[in-house]
C-alpha positions in Angstrom: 29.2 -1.9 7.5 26.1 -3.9 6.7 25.3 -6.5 4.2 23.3 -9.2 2.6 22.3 -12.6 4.7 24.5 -15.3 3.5 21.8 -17.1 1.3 21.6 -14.4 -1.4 25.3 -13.4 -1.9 26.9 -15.1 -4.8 31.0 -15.5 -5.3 31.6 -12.4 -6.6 29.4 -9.8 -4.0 30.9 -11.8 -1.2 34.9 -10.7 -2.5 33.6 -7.1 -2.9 32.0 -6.8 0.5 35.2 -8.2 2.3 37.4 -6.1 0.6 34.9 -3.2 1.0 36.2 -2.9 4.7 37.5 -5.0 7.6 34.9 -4.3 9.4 32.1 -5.4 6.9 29.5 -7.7 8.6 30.0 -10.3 5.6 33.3 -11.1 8.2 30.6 -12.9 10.4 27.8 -13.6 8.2 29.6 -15.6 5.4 32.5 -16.4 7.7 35.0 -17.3 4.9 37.9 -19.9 5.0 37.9 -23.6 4.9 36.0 -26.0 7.6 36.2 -25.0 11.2 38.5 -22.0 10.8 35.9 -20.3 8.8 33.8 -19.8 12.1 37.1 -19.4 14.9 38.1 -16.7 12.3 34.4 -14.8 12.7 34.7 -15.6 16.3 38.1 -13.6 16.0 36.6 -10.8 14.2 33.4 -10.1 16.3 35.6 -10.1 19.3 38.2 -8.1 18.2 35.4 -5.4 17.3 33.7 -5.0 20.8 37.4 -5.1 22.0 38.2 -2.1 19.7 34.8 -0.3 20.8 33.6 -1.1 16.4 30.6 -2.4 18.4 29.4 -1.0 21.1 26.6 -2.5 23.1 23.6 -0.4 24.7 23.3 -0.1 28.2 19.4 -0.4 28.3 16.8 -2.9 26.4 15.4 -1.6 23.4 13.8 -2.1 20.3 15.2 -0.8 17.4 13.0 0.9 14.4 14.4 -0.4 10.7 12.7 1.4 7.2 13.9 0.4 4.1 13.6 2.4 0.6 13.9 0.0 -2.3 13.1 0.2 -5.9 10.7 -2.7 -6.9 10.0 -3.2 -10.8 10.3 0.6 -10.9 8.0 1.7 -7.8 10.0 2.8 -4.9 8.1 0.8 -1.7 8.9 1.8 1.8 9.0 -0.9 4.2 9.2 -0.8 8.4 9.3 -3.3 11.2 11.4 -3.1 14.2 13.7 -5.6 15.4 13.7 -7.4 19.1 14.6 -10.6 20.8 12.4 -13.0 19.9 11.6 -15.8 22.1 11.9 -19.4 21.1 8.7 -21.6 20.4 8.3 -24.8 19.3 6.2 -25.5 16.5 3.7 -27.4 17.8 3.0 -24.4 20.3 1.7 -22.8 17.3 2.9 -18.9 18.1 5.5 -19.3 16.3 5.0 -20.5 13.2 7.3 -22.1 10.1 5.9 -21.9 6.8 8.2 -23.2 4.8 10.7 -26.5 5.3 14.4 -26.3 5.5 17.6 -28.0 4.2 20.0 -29.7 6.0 23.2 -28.4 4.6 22.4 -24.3 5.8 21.3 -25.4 9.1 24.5 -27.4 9.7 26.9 -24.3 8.8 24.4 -21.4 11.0 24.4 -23.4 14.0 28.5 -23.9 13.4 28.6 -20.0 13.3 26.5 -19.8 16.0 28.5 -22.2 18.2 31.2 -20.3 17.5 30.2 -16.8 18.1 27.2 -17.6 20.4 25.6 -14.2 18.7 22.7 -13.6 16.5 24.6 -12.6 13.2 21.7 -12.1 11.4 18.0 -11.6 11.7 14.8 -14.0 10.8 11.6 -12.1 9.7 8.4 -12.6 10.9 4.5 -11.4 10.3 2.0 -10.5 13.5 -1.4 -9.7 12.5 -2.3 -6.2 14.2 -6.0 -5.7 13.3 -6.0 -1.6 14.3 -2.4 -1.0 13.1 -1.1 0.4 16.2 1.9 -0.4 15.3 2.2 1.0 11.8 1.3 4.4 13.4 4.2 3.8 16.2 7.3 3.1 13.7 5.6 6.0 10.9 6.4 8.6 13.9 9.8 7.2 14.6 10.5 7.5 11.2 9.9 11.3 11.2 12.6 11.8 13.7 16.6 11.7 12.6 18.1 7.7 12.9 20.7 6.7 14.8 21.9 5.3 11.3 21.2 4.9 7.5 23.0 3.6 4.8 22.8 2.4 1.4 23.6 -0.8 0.1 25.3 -1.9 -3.4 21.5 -2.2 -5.1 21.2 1.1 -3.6 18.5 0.6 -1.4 18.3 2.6 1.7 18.5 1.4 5.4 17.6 3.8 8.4 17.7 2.7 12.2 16.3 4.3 15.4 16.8 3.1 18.7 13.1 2.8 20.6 13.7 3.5 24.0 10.4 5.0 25.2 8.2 2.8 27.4 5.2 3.9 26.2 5.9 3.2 22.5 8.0 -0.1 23.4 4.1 -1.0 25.2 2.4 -0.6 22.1 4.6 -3.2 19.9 4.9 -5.6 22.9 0.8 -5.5 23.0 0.5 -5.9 19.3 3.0 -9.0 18.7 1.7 -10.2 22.3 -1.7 -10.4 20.7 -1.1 -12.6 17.7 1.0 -15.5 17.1 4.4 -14.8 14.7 4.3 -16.3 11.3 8.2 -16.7 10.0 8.0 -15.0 7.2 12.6 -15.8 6.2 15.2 -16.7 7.7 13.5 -20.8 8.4 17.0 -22.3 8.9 18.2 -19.7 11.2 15.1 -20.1 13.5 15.5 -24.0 13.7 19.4 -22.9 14.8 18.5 -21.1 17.7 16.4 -23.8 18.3 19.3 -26.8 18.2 21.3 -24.0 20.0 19.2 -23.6 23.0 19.0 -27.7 22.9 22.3 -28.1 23.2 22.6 -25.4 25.8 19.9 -27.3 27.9 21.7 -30.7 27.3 24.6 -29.2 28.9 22.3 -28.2 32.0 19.9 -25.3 33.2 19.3 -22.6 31.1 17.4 -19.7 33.2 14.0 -19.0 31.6 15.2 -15.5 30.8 18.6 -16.7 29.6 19.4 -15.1 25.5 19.9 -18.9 24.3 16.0 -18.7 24.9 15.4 -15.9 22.5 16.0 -15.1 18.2 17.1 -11.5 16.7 14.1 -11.1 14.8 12.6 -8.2 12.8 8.6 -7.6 13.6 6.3 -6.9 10.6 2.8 -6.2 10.2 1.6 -9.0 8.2 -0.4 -6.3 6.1 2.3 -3.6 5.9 2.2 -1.7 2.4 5.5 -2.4 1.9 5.3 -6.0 3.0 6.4 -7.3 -1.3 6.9 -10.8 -1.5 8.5 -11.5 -5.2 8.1 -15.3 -6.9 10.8 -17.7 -7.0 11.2 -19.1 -10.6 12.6 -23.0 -10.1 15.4 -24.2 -12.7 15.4 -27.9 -12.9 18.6 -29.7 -14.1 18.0 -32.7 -16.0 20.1 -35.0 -18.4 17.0 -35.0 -20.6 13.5 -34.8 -20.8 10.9 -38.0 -20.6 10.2 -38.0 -24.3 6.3 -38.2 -23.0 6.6 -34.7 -20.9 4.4 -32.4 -22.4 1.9 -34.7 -23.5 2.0 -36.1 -19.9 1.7 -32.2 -18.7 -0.8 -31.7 -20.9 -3.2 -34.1 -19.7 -3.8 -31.4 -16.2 -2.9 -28.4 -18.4 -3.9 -26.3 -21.3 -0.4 -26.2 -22.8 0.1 -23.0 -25.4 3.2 -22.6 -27.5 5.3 -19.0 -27.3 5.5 -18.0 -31.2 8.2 -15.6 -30.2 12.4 -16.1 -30.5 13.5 -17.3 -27.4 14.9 -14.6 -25.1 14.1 -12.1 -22.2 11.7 -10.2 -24.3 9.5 -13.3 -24.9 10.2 -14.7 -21.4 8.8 -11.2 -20.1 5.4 -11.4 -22.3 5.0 -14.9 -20.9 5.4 -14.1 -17.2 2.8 -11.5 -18.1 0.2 -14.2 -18.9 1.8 -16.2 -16.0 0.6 -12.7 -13.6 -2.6 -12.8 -15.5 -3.6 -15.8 -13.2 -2.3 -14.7 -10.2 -5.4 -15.7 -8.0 -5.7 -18.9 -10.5 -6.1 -21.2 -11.7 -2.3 -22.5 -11.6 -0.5 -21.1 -14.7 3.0 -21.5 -14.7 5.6 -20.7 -17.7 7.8 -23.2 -18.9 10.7 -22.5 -20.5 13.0 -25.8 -22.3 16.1 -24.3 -22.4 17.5 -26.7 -24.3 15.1 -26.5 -27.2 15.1 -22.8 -26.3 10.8 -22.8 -26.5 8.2 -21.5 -24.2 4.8 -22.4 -23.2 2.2 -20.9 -21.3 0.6 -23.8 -19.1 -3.1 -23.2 -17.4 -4.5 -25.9 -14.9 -7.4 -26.8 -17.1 -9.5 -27.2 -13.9 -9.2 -26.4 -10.1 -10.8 -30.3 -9.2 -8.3 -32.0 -11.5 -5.7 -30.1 -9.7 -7.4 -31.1 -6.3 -7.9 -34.7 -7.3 -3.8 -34.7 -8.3 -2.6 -33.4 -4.8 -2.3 -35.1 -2.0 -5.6 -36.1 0.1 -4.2 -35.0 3.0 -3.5 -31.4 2.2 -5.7 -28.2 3.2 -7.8 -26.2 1.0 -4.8 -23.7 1.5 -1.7 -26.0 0.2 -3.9 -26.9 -2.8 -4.2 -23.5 -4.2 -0.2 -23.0 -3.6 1.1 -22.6 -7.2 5.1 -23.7 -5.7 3.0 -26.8 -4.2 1.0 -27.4 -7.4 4.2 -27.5 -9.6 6.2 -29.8 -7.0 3.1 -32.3 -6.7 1.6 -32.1 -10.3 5.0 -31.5 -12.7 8.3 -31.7 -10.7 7.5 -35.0 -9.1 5.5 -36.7 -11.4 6.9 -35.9 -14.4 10.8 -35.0 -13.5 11.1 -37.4 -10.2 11.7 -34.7 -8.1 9.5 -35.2 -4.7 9.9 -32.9 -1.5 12.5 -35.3 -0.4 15.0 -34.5 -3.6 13.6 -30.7 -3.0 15.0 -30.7 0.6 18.8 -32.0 -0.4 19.2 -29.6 -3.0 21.2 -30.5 -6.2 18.1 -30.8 -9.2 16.4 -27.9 -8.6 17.8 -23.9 -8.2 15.8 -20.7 -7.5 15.7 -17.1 -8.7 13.2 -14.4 -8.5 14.2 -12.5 -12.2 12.9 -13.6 -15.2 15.9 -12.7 -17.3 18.3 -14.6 -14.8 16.1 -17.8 -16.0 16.7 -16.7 -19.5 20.3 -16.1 -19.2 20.5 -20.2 -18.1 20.1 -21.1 -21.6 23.2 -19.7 -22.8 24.9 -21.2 -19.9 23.7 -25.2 -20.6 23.4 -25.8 -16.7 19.6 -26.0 -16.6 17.2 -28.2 -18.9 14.1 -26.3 -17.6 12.8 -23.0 -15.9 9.3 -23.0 -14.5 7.6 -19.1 -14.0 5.2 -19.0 -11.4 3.2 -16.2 -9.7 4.6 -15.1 -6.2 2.9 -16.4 -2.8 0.5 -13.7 -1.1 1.1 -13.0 2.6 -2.4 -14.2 3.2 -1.5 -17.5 1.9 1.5 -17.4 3.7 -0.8 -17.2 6.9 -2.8 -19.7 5.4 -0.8 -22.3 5.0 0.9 -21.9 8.7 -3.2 -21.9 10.2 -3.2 -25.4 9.0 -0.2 -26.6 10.4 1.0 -27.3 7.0 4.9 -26.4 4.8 5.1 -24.7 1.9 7.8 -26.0 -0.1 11.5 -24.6 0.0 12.1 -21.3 -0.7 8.4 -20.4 -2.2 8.8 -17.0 -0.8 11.4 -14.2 -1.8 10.8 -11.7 0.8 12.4 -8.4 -0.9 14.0 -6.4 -0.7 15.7 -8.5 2.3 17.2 -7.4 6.0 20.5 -6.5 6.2 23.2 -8.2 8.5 25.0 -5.7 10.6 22.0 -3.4 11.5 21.8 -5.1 15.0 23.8 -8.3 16.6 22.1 -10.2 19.5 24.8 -11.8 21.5 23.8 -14.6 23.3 27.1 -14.3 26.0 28.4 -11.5 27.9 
């Protein structure tokens, strides 16, 4: 049975998808238990299945077609890319591209799991650029023909697989990924696993060039697939207190307007809606003081006074990155949060729903929430031309692949 990558299950899904059945990928994928036993136990499990014939895997190569059918802010959007072995680049190759950094503490427990199972548990995600949608027109014909499976998950969103065994169609998505370079689109710290993987495989001697440590499970997208929805990743800052000079500080770069409204999800959603209203700028971000339990509506007051506060060094593309704009011109100016405290983790959480940064104010665990407008795919792109990092987690790739549709073992 299939289900959610690790980094979006909270404490309560993951108990009601391992007591939803034995067999339930969340066995591998969140590996539970203490310490080490944790990944000998999803060792245990994945072997056990091909043992019992739960897994079975095919005799030939092949791609494999994946749709999904979810409902996004009440449109349903239909979404296909196919998944394949992916192989390995380094960045500075530049065909395979990173666009966001990664934390130390998720890396550390996939390449554990990894290590352990010496499988692909779950996918990464990744953009090519296919200029005459060749592609497109391959998986909408495989998606006229009965899948090998579907499913729906607990959101109820709807997953459908097909196997793509014929060579002719296999040519067509091997000439359109072959013709662009991949932009990682999720999935950051299980790409820089496979990576430590196959460098500790090589440390221990040769690795063929066609050997599986050399390759990623990885599901193919068009980067301008209609179904392609990235959604924004709200930050919630904790803090002890506020510098008693914050908003006249913030308000030196921004136009900073009060919410006359009580404080709640109602409010919150009319102030996202101004937030929206900006989408291609300039940078307007919601702030909500949860402490205080008040909102504001900020707007850069100009583009070169944003500029002129970023760093020198950064590309036309960075500097128009509303995630970048908050870390460079509020988080760590203001708060003392730089990329460094970003990358361990601890001040700063994410979520993509307005009312889940509402809901923090009855719970006292967050001093501020900032809205902000979700990354384009075209910025996404961007960024990665220039060799550049967005930020942790500035995307939220939804709805997200599920774990369980296809493992890439890396043994026999």
């Amino acid at each position: 049975m299939i289900a959610p990558p690790y980094d979006v299950v909270g404490a309560d899904d993951e108990a009601a998808l391992l007591a939803r059945s034995p067999h339930n990928a969340a066995h591998l994928e969140l590996a539970p238990g203490d310490e080490a036993a944790r990944f000998e136990a999803a060792a245990e499990a994945l072997d056990a299945w091909r043992r019992d014939g739960v897994l079975v895997r095919d005799e030939q190569p092949a791609f494999y077609a994946y749709e999904q059918r979810a409902d996004i802010l009440g449109e349903t959007h239909t979404r296909r890319c196919f998944f394949a072995a992916l192989r390995l680049h380094r960045t500075e190759e530049g065909i395979v591209r990173p666009h966001e950094a990664t934390m130390s503490g998720p890396r550390e427990m996939r390449l554990r799991l990894q290590r352990a199972t010496r499988t692909n548990i779950s996918p990464i995600f990744a953009t090519y650029v296919d200029g005459q949608h060749r592609s497109r027109g391959v998986l909408g014909a495989i998606a006229e023909s009965t899948p090998l499976f579907e499913a729906d998950d607990a959101l109820g969103d709807r997953h459908r697989l097909w196997r793509i065994d014929d060579g002719a169609q296999q040519q067509v998505l091997v000439e359109a990924v072959g013709a662009s370079n991949v932009t990682i689109a999720d999935g950051h710290h299980r790409y820089a696993t496979a990576l430590a993987y196959l460098d500790e495989r090589l440390a221990e001697g040769s690795v063929s060039d066609d050997a599986p440590e050399r390759y990623v499970l990885c599901g193919l997208i068009e980067e301008d697939e209609p179904g392609l929805v990235v959604l924004p990743n709200h930050r919630l800052v904790r803090a002890d207190g506020l510098p008693g000079d914050f908003f006249e500080r913030l308000g030196q770069l921004y136009d900073v307007q009060a919410v006359d409204a009580t404080f709640g999800v109602e409010a919150a959603l009319r102030l996202w809606q101004g937030v929206q209203a900006n989408a291609h700028g300039p940078s307007t971000f919601g702030v909500l003081d949860l402490a205080q339990r008040q909102m504001y509506l900020a707007t850069a007051r100009s583009q070169d006074a944003i500029d002129a506060a970023m760093p020198s060094q950064l590309s036309e593309a960075s500097k128009r990155l509303d995630a970048l704009v908050l870390t460079e011109t509020i988080l760590h100016p203001l708060l003392g949060i730089d990329p460094d405290a970003l990358a361990h983790g601890g001040r700063v959480d994410f979520t993509p729903k307005v009312d889940a940064a509402v809901a923090e104010a009855e719970r006292g665990e967050f001093r501020l929430a900032f809205l902000l407008n979700p990354t384009r795919p075209e910025q996404i792109r961007a960024v990665a031309d220039a060799g550049e990092l967005m930020p942790q987690k500035t995307t939220f790739f939804y709805p997200k692949l599920a774990t369980g549709m296809v493992f890439n073992p890396l043994a026999d």
